[in-house]
Structures are given as structure tokens and as C-alpha cells.
C-alpha atoms as one frame of an Amber mdcrd trajectory, in Angstrom:
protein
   0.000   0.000   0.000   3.063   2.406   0.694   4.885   1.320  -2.601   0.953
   2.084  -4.345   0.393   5.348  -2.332   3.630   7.029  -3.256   3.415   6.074
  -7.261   0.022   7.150  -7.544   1.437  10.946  -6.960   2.653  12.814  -9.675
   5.501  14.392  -8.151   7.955  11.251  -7.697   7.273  10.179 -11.393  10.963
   9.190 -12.342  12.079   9.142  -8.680  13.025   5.991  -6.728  10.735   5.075
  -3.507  12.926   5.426  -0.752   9.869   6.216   1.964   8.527   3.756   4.540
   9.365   0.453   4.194  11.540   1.437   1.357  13.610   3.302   3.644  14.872
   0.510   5.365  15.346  -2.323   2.328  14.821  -2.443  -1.268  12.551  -4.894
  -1.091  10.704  -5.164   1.990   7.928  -6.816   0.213  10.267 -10.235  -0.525
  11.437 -10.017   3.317   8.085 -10.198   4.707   7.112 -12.142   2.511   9.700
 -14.694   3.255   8.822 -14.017   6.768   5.935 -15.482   6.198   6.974 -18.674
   4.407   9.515 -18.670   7.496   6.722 -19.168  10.273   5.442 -21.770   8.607
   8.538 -23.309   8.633   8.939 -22.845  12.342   5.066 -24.395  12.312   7.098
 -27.318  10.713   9.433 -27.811  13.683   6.652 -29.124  15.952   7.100 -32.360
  14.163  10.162 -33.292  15.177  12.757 -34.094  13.283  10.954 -34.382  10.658
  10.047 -30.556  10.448  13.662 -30.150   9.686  12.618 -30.298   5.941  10.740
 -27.282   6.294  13.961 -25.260   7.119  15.224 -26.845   3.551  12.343 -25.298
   2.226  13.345 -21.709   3.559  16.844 -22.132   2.133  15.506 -22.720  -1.498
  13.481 -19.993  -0.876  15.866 -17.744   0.152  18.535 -18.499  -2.236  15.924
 -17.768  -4.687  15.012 -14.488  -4.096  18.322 -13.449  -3.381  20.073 -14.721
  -6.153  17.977 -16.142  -8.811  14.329 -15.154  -9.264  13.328 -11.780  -6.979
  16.147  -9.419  -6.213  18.856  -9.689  -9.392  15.650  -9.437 -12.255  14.370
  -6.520 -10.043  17.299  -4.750  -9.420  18.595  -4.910 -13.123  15.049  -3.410
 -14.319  15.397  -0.554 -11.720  18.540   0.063 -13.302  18.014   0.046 -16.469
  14.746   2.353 -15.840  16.069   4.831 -12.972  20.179   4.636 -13.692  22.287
   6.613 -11.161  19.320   7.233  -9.164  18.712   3.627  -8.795  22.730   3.313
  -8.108  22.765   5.932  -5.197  19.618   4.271  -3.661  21.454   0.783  -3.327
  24.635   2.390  -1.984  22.359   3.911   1.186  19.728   0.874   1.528  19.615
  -2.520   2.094  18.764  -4.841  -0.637  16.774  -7.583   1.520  16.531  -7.088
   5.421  15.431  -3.822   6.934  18.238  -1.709   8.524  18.900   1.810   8.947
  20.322   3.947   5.724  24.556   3.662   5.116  26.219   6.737   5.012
């Protein structure tokens, strides 16, 4: 709803989201929703040992969005549409978990 909110005005047409959320991680939408995928995981664990898969699950999941399917085809888009804007907003912000702005 942020992400939605701040597109729909006018004035940051061209400009890279860096409010809420955004201002913490470039893609807070694949960390929480990871998070999610992660509690069910930990659901998982209650059946012991065999829960253990579930925690293999997470790892495909995580590899994936880090390195195959979520953040490299949306980062390389962002680049290609936003350039050196793009650049200077990955030099400040996370790319997956939420933490305050670099320097």
C-alpha cells in the first residue's frame, strides 16, 4: 500500500521510492514475505525431526530471491529504468533485510 500510495502521486514520477518500508530495504515486500513462508517453517518444527525439511524449504526460498528469481531481475530493471538514481539508492539501503540507511 506504501509502494501504491507514493506512485500514484505525480511528483515522484521518475524518482526511486525510498519512503517507509523502502527506507529501510529495497525490497521489503520479498522479506516479509519470506517471513511469512519462514513461520510456517517454524510451524514445521513441531514435528520433530521431521520438520527439519521445512527449514530446507526456507533455504531454497531464500537463495531464490536473493540470487535467482526476486532481487537480481528486479534490481537490473530498476537500473536500467532509474540509472544513477537507482545506483545511489542501493549504496544507502539494504537490498533484503530492513536496517537503517549507510552513510
Amino acid at each position: 500500500a506504501q509502494l501504491a500510495r507514493w506512485k500514484r502521486d505525480p511528483a515522484h514520477r521518475g524518482q526511486v521510492c525510498d519512503a517507509g518500508l523502502w527506507a529501510y530495504s529495497r525490497h521489503p515486500n520479498y522479506f516479509f514475505e519470506w517471513c511469512v513462508w519462514l513461520g510456517y517453517a517454524v510451524y514445521g518444527l513441531a514435528f520433530w525431526p521431521y520438520g527439519l525439511v521445512a527449514l530446507g524449504g526456507q533455504a531454497l526460498i531464500l537463495g531464490s530471491i536473493l540470487k535467482v528469481t526476486g532481487i537480481p531481475a528486479t534490481e537490473a530493471q530498476a537500473l536500467r529504468s532509474k540509472g544513477d538514481l537507482y545506483r545511489r539508492y542501493q549504496q544507502t539501503t539494504s537490498a533484503f533485510l530492513p536496517l537503517p540507511r549507510r552513510k
